[in-house]
N, C-alpha and C positions, 0 to 999 in steps of 0.2 A: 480353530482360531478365528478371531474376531474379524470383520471385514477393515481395508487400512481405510476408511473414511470413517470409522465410527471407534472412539476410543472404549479400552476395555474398561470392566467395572473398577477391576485394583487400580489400573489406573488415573480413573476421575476420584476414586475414594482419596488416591494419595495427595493429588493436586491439591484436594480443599482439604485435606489433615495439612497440609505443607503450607497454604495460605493463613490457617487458624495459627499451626505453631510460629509462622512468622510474626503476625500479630503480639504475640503474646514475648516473644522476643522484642520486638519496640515497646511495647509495655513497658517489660525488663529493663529499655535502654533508657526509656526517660524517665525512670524512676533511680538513673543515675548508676548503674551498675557498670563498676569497669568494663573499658573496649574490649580487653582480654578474654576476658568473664562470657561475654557476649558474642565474639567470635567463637568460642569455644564450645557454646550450647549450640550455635547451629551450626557448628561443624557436626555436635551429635547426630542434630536434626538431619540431614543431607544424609550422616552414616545411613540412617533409618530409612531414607527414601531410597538411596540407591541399594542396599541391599536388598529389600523387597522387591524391587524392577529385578533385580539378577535373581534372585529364590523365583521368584514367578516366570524368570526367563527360564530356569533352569525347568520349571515344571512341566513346561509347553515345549521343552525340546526333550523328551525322555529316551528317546536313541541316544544322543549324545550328553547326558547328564555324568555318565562314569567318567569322560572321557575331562569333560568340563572341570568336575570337582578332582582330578590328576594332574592335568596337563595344561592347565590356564590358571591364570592369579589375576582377579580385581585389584592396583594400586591406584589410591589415588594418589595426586602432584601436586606441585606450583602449592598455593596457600590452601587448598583442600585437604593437600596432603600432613604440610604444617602446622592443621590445623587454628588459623585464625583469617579462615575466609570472610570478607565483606557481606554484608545481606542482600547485593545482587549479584554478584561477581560471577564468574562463569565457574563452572563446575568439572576438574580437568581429572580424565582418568585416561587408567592405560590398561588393557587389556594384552596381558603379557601371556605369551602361548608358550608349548614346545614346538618344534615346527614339522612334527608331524602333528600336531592339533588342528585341524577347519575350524578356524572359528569366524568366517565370514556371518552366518545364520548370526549368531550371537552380538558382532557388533552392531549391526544395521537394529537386531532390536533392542539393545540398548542404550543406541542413539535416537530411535521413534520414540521411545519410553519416556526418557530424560526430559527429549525437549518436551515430549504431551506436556508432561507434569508442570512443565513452565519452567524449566531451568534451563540456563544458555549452557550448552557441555563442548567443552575442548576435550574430544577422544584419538588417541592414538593405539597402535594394532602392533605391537612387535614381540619379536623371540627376546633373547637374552641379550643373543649373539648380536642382532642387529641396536639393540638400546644401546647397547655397550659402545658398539662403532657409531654410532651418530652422536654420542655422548662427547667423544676424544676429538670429533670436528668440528663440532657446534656447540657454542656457550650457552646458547637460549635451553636447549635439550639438556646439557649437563647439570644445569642450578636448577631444571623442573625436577629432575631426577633425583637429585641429592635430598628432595623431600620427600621421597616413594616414602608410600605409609600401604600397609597389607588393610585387605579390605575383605577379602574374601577369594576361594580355590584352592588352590595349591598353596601351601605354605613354603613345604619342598622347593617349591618352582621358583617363590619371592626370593628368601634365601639364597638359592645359588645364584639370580641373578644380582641380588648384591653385594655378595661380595666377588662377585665379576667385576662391578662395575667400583666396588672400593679398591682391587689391585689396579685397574684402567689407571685410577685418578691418583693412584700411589706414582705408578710411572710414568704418569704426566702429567704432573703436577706443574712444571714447570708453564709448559705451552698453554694449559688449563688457566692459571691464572691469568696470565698476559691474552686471554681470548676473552675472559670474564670480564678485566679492566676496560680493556677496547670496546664490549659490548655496552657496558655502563656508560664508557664516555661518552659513546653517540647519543645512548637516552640521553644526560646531561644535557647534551648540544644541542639536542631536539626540546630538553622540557627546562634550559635555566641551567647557567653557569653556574649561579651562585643562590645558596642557602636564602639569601634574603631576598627572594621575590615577591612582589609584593601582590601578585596572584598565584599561587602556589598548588603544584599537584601535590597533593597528598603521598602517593603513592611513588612516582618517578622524581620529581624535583632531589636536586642535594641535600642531601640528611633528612631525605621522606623515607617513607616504609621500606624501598627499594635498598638503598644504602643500609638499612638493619639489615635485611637480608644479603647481602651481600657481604655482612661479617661471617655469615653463618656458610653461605658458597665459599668464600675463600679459607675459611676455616678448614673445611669440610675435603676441600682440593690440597692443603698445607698439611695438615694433621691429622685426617681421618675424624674429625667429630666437624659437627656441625651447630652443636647447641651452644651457646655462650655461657653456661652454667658449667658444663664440662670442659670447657675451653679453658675460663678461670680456674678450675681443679688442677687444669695442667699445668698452668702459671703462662700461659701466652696471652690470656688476657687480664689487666689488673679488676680487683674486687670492684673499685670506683666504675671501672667499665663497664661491668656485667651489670650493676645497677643503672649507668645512663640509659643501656640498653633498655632495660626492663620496664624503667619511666617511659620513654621516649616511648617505646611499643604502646603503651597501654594506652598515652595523651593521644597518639594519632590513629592507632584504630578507634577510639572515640569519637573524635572527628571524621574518618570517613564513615563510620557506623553512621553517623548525622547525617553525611550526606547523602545517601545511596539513601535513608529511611524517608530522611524528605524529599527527595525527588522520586524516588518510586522505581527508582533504576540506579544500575551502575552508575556512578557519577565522583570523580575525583579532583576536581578543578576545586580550590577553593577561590573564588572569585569575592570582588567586593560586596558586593549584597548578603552572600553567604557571612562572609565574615562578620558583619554588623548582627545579621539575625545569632548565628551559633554563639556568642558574644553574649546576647542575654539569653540565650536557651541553657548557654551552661553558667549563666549567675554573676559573670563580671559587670561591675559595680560602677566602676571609673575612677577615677581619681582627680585631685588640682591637677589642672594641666594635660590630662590625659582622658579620651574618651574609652568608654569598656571595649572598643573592639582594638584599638590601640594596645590595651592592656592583654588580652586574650592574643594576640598576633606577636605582643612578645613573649608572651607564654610558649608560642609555636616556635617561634626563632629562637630561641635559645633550647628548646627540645632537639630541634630540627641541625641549629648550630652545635652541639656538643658529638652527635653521632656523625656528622659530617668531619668534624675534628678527627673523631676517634677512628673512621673510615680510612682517613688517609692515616694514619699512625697505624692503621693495623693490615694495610698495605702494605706499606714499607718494611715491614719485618716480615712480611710474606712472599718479599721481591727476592726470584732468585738467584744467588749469589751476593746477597747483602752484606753478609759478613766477609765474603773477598772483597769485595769493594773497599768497606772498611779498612780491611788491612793493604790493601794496597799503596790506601790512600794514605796512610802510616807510611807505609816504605818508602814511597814517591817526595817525602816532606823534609820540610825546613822546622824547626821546633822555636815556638817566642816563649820566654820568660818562663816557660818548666810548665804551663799550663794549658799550652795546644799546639798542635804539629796542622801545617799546614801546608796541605800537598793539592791533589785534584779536591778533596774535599778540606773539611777543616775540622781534625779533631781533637776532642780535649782527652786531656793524659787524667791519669788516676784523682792526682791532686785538682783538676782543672775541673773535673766533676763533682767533687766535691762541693767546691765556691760556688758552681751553677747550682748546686740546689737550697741556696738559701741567702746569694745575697744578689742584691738589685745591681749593681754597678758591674759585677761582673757577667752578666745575663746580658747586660746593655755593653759590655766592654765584647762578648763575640758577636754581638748582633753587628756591631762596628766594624768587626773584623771580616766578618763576613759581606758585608758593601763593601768595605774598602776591597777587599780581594776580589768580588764578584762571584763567590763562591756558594756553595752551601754546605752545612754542617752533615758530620753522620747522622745516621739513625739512632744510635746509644747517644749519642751526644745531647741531639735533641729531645730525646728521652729525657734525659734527664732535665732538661729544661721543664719538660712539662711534668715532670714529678715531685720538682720542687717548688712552682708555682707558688701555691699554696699558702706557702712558707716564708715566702720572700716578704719581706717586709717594706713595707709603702715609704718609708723615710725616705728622702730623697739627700744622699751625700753630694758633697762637691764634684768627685767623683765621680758619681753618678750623672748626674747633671752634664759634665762635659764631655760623658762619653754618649749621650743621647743627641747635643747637640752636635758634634762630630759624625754622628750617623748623620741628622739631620739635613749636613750640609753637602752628603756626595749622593746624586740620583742614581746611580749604575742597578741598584735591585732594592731600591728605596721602600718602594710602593711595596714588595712581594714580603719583605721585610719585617716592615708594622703591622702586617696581617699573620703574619705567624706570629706577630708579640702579642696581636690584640686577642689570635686563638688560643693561648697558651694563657692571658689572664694576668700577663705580663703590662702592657702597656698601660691599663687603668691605675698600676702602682705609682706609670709617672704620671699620668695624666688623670686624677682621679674623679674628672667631668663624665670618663668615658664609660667607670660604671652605669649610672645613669641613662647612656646614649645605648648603651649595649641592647640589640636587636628592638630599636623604639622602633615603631612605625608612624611614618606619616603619611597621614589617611588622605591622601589625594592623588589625582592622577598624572601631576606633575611629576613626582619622584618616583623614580623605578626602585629605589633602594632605601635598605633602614635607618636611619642618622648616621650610624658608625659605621656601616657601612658609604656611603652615599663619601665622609668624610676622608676614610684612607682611599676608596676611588678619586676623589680628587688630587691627593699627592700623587698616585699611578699616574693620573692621566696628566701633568703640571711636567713629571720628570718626561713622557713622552713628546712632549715642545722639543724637547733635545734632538730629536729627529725629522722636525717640520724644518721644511727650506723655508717658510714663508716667514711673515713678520714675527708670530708668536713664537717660534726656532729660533730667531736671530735674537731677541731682548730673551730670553733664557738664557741663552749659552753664554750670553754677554753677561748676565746678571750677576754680581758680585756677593749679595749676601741671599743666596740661595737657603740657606738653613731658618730664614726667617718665614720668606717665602711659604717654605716647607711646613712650617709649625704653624703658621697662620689658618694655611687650607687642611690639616691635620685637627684643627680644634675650631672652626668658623658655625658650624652648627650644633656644635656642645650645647648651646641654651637651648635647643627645642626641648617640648615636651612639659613645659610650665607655663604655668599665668601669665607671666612677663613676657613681653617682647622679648625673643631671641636673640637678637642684636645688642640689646641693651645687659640683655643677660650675658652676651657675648663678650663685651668690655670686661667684665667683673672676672669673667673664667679669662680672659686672657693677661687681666693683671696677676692673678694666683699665678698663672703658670710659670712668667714672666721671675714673677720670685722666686719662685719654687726652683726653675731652674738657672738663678740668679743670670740674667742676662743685662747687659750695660744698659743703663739710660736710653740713651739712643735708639738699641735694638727694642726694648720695650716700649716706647712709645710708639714705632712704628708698627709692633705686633700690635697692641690695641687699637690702633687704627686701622686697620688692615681687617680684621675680625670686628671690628663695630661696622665697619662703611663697606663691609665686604657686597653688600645688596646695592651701592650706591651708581658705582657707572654703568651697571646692567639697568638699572631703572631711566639711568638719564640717556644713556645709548638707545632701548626701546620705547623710553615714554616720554622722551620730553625733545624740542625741537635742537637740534645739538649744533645748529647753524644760527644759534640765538649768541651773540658776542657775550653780553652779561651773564649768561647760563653759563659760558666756559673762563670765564674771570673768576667767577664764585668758585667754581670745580676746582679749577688749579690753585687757587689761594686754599682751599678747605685740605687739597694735596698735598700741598705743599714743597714738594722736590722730583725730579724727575726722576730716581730712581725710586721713590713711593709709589709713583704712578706707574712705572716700568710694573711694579709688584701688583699693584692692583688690576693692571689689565689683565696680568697673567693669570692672578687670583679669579678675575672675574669670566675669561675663559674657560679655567679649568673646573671650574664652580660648574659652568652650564653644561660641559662635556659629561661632568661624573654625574648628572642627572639622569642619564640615560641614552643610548644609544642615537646619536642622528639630533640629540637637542641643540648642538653645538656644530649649524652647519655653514657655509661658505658667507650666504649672506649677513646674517651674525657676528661673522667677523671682521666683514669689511666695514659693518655697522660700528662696529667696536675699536677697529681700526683707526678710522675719521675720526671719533671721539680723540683718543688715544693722540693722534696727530696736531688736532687743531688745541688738547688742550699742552703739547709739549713745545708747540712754539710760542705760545705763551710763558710756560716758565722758563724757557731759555734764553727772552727778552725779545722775540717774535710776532708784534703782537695780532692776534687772530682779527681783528676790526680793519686792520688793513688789508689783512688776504681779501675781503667781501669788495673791497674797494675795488684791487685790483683783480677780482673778476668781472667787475661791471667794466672797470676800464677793457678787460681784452675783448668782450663782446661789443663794447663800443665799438671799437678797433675791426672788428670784423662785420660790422655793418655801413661802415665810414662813406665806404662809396655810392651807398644807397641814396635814390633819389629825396624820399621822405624822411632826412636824417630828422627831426627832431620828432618825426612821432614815434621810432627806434629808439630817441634818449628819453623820452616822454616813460617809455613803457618799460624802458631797462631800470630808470630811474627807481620805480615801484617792484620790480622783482625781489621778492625777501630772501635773505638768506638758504632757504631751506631749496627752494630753488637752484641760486646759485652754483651751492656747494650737492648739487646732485648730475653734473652733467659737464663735459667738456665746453669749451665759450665756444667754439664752431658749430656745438649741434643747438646748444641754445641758442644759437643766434637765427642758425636756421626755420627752428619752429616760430620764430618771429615772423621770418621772412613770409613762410604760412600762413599767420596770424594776421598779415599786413592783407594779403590779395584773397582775404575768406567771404565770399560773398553774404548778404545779410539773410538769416535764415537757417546758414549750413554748417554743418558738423565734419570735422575732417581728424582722422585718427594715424595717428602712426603708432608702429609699434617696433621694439625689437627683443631677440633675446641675448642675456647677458650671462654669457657661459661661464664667469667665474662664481656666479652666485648661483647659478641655474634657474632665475627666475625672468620673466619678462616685465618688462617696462613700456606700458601703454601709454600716450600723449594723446588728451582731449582738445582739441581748439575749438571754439564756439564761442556765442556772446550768452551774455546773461538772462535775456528776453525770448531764447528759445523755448524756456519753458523755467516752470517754477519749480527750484528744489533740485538746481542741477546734479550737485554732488550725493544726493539719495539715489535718483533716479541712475546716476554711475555706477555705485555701491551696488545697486539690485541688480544692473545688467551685468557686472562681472559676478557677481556672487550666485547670481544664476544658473550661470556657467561651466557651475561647481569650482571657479577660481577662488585660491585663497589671496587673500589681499594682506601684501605685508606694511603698505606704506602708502599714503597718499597725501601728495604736496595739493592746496587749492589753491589756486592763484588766480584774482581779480584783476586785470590790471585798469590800463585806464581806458576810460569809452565803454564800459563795461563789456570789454573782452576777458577771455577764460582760456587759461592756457594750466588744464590740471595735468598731475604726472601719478600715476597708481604703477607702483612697482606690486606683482604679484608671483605667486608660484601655480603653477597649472598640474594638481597631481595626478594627473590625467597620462603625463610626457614625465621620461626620467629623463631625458634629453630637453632639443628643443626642437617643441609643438611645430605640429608640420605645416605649411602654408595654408592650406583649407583652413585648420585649427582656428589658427591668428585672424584671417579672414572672419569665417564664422565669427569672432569673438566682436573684431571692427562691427559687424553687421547690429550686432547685437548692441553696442553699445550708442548705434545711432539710434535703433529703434526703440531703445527704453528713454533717450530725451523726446522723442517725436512721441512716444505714446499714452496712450493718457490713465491705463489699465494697470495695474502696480503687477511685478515680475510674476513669473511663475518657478519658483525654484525648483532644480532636479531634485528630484528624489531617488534614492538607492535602496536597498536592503539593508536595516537596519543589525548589526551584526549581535549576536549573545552579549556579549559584553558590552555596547551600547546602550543594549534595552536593561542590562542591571544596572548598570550607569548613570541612566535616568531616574531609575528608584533610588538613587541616593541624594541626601541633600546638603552633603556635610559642607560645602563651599555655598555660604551665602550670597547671591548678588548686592552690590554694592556701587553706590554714584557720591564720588568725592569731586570737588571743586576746588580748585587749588589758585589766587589770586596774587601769589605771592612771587609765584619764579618767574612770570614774565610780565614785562611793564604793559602791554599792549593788549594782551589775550586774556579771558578765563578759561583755566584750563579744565578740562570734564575728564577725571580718571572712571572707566567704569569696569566693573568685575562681574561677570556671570560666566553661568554654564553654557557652553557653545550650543548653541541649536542653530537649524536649516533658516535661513535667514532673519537672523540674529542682527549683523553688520547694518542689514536694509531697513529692521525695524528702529534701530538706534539713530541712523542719518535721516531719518523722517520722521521723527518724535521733536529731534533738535531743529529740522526746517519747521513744523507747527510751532515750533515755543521760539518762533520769531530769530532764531540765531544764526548766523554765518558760520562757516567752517572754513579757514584757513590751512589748516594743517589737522592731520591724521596719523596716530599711529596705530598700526593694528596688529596686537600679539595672538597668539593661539598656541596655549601649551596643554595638551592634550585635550581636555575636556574643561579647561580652564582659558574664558576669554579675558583678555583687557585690551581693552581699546580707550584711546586718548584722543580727543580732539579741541582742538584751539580755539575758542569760537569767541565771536563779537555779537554783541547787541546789533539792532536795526539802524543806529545810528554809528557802527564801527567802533565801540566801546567795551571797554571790559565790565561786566555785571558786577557790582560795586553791591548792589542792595540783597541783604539777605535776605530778605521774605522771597523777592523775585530768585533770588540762587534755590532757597528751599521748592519754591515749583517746580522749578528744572529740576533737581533731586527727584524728586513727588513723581513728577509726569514721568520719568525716563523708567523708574521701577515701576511702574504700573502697566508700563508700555512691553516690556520685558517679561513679568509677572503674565500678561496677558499672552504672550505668544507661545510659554512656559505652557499654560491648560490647554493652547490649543495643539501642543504637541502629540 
């Protein structure tokens, strides 16, 4: 035998037959030949390689060759055995003995062997007796198993161990399944709750490759087969089935084939960058409205969404004891109107199933029944819901109509509800925008989810308020026409995916509906507003100063009633919540709150000009006794709302008092944190003369820092004193930042005014998905100017891609082009920045002249544009 540093000659011959025939396989593959097709050759290919490594093992052990070709069996497993393994995937076999067979000698070189060759191999060593036992304990081992494919040895030997292991899974089928589901849920939990992710594993995500196979394991544990071809023969699976199956298979072994061929290795993440290139590698075109990877990504979601449907449908009739349930829940019941008995579940009688498979009013009359109960339906029941689908006809009766909005108006299982109407093919009959929406992507990194998706998460997460003690609890529970509400954030994003503005588009789909589901005047005009202006107090709550009087006069008159505006906060809450995880967090809402607040005492004849009053008067009131009262009213006089309405009149009065004994020259900071937003709030006091470009040179020292900056008030007053307020988040602390921290942060922020060298920003490790991140350009930068909402300010909206000081390059683009900064807002949603700032000319003016506005446009993307190359 050959020395173990030097590989044998079969060996290296195999490796370079095994890299040629790979080749010639991606050949195959971009010349377009199904994923099937193509797992399928090189599952031959591998045949070919492993049995050569065993024929040549068997040669070089010729003592134990009799013994070998008796008493042991080559099977291979998992998707080797399945035959539709990936082109780097690991290569999993079992060396099955009798257990008087040694076959230690044997597996160690069929493990040197494999890996030489270049293949990653998952080998495992066992008898019959023992497959069988770890089979009945463990799920991972019993679905590898369920694929044994004979490969080579003992025929004998395969044989009897499977149908050992088909009687195992005969009599415990039971606990089998329920280990299988539990097994799957964790991967879920681990790779993505829901089907429409918008970076998706191929292989593990909901309704990826995993979920096919898992019809075929629970099949396989239910009924002794495991193919979906035999499965349909037997009638447990429908014909429609066995075809999703067959599509869906073919679509995403194609795409991981892509993947694993272009990266050169195992690789199943479809991430953003992939999804753009595979997009035009397999020919998508685009459309009005729609870019080709938009298009290709609901090609996946709706592959990915029907076997995720069919998953859980082919679950439920494989749970055991379904049919006692069934009848139980029969016996247990109350019978309505001869067409469903309803007990722990709610089921329809003979004639009840009937009407469910062909007409829309009564599909929408148990959905009804089912909220109102808090129930849910059989399994035959809803069976039949989704086999008459189909069939059901899009008319919408009167009928129909009032038993939709009756759903609409009770939240108890609201949310869980319209996702099985919208999985069943049901809900697009009433709402027929929603075809359209059905698995759209939006190609940014703001939404974690697909339109239609993204849209029933927002009624989920609208009916969850019912359970918050806080403000957005209390105007819920209180809310009177909830089912408006409901249908608003149920149809608010229907326009994506065209030409037009979505909003605009969004009026037009909210008048249809409005008809369609004949709703009074009144409820109709407040749905169209509601769904046109649904973007409106998120934009004026982050980007605009909400302590401006005339900004909230114009808001309330454009609202017009306080229970509009009840509906729109809650609309514009639950809008930001079903964006994704953590978008929708404390400070957000207090942000949204104050809005909320200042514009409701206005429509209830409160008016908000006066609150501003009466905070200057209370901070008057608590400086009264001070020696210096008129340089106190001098400078309360000048504090602008945004100010005001950021702080109780005791603490503002106090950083005056500050502000009054700050020698000339010095920088003095306080800080604290605010545990109901979790973010801290730093106070600058200084004069104007300590250096040029104060509020850049702030922006650099906390952005330095690695702080995110969510808000910062600038305040001039009089004497040219500086009393700025930067509320920020330190993602550094999930709490609050420990006293060094804050410290450090003070220190920093006096040395970026004193120093005359521009910041030097942290730097981290940029993560995978960052760096694809950056090769994408689908969000344009953009600098809008806006002259119009406030009488005082030009306003600067600007839109880029976040980059490592971004913030610092922007607040010193705007000190070169001569402008002042008043006010600050600064959003950051995921990889998408807008930041607003309020600025004056050199002489305290709002920029009036367009050429001069167009420089500032000009200079601000060039300035941006330039920090972009130098990333």
């Amino acid at each position: 035998m050959s020395s173990p540093f030097q590989l044998r000659a079969g060996v290296i011959a195999a490796k370079e037959w095994l890299a040629a025939e790979r080749q010639k396989l991606r050949d195959q593959h971009t010349a377009h030949s199904p994923g099937i097709q193509v797992c399928a050759h090189l599952t031959e290919m591998l045949d070919r390689v492993i049995l050569n490594i065993w024929g040549s093992a068997l040669t070089d052990f010729p003592a134990q060759a009799e013994v070998y070709r008796n008493d042991v069996a080559l099977i291979a497993l998992g998707g080797f055995g399945r035959g539709d393994v990936a082109p780097y995937s690991d290569v999993d076999l079992m060396i099955l003995h009798a257990p008087r067979a040694d076959v230690e000698s044997l597996a160690k070189r069929m493990l040197h062997d494999v890996f030489d060759v270049g293949l990653a191999l998952g080998q495992s060593v066992r008898t019959p007796r023992d497959a069988c036992g770890l089979a009945a304990k463990d799920a991972t081992i019993f679905t590898s198993l369920v694929e044994a494919r004979f490969l080579a040895g003992s025929r004998a030997l395969h044989d009897k161990f499977f149908r050992k292991f088909q009687r195992v899974a005969h009599r415990r089928w039971r606990g089998i399944i329920r280990a299988i589901d539990q097994s799957r849920q964790e991967e879920r939990d681990q790779f993505g709750e829901t089907v429409y992710l918008l970076e998706p594993n191929v292989k593990r995500s909901p309704g990826a490759l995993r979920d096919i196979q898992l019809i075929r394991w629970l099949g396989f544990a239910r009924y002794g087969e495991a193919d979906p071809g035999n499965l349909q023969l037997m009638g447990v699976l429908l014909k429609d089935d066995q075809r999703t199956i067959r599509r869906a298979s073919d679509f995403l072994l194609r795409v991981r084939n892509e993947l694993h061929f272009h990266a050169g290795k195992a690789r199943d993440v479809l991430d953003r960058a992939e999804q753009v290139r595979i997009a035009q590698t397999l020919g998508f075109q685009g459309a009005e409205g729609l870019l080709p990877v938009e298009q290709f990504m609901r090609e996946y979601f709706r592959h990915t969404r029907a076997v995720s449907h069919l998953v859980g449908r082919f679950l439920a009739q494989t749970q055991p004891w379904t049919w006692l349930a069934d009848g139980l829940s029969k016996l247990f019941a109350h019978k309505m109107e001869r067409d469903f008995w309803v007990g722990p579940k709610i089921q329809a009688t003979p004639s009840g199933l009937k009407k469910l498979k062909g007409d829309l009013a009564e599909v929408l009359r148990l959905a009804d029944l089912l909220n109102l109960y808090g129930k849910r339906a059989t399994a035959a029941t809803w069976q039949a819901v989704h086999e008459g689908a189909p069939f059901v006809s899009d008319q919408m009766t009167q009928e129909g109509a009032a038993r939709f909005l009756s759903l609409l108006a009770q939240p108890q299982r609201l949310g869980e509800i319209l996702h099985q109407l919208h999985e069943v093919g049901i809900l697009e009959k009433v709402i027929p925008e929603f075809t359209h929406a059905r698995c759209l992507l939006q190609f940014n990194e703001y939404h974690k989810f697909t339109v239609d998706e993204h849209c029933l998460r927002a009624v989920d997460e609208v009916t969850k308020f019912a359970r918050d003690s806080g403000l957005l609890g209390q105007i819920y529970r209180d809310l009177d026409q909830k089912r408006i509400l409901h249908l608003a954030l149920l149809i608010h994003d229907l326009g994506k995916g065209f030409v037009e503005d979505h909003s605009e588009l969004g009026l037009k789909i909210a008048e249809n509906t409005a008809r369609r589901l004949r709703l009074p005047e009144q409820d109709a005009e407040t749905l169209k507003f509601l769904v046109h202006k649904h973007l409106l107090m998120s934009h004026l709550a982050f980007r605009r100063d909400t302590s401006d009087d005339q900004l909230i006069v114009r808001f309330a008159v454009e609202v017009g009633s306080p229970e509009v505006l009840r509906m729109l906060f809650l609309l514009t809450a639950a809008d930001l919540s079903a964006v994704g995880p953590g978008v929708l967090n404390q400070w957000k809402c207090e942000v949204l709150g104050e809005l909320y607040h200042r514009t409701l005492r206005h429509l209830i004849g409160d008016s908000p000009s006066a609150s501003a009053e009466e905070r200057r008067a209370e901070i008057v009131a608590m400086v009264r006794d001070e020696p210096d009262h008129d340089w106190f009213a001098r400078q309360i006089a000048v504090l602008p709302g945004s100010f005001l309405f950021s702080m109780p009149a005791e603490r503002a009065s106090e950083h005056l008092r500050r502000l009054r004994k700050l020698p000339a020259g010095e920088v003095q900071i306080t800080n604290r944190f605010l545990p109901d937003t979790a973010t801290v709030e730093y106070v600058v006091a200084t004069r104007d003369d300590i250096a040029p470009g104060v509020f850049h040179k702030l922006t650099g020292g906390l952005t330095s820092q690695g702080l995110e900056i969510l808000s910062a008030d600038i305040n001039t007053l009089s004497e040219g004193l500086v009393l700025d307020l930067f509320v920020v988040r330190d993602p550094d602390y999930a709490g609050q930042p420990s006293a060094d921290r804050l410290e450090q942060v003070n220190r920093r922020l006096v040395e970026s005014l004193k120093a005359n060298q521009p910041p030097a920003f942290r730097r981290v490790w940029s993560s995978v998905k960052q760096q694809h991140r950056d090769s994408l350009t689908v969000l344009p930068t953009r600098v809008r100017t806006d002259n119009t909402t406030s009488d005082w300010f030009t306003i600067l909206d600007i839109f880029a891609s976040d980059r490592t000081g971004l913030l610092f390059t922007i607040a010193r683009t705007i000190f070169e082009l001569g402008l002042s900064v008043s006010l600050a807002k600064i959003g950051t949603y995921l990889d998408q920045v807008v930041d607003v700032f309020y600025v004056t000319d050199a002489s305290g003016r709002k920029v009036d002249d367009e050429t001069r506005l167009e420089q500032i446009r000009t200079r601000l993307l060039e300035a941006i544009e330039t920090l972009e190359k130098q990333a």
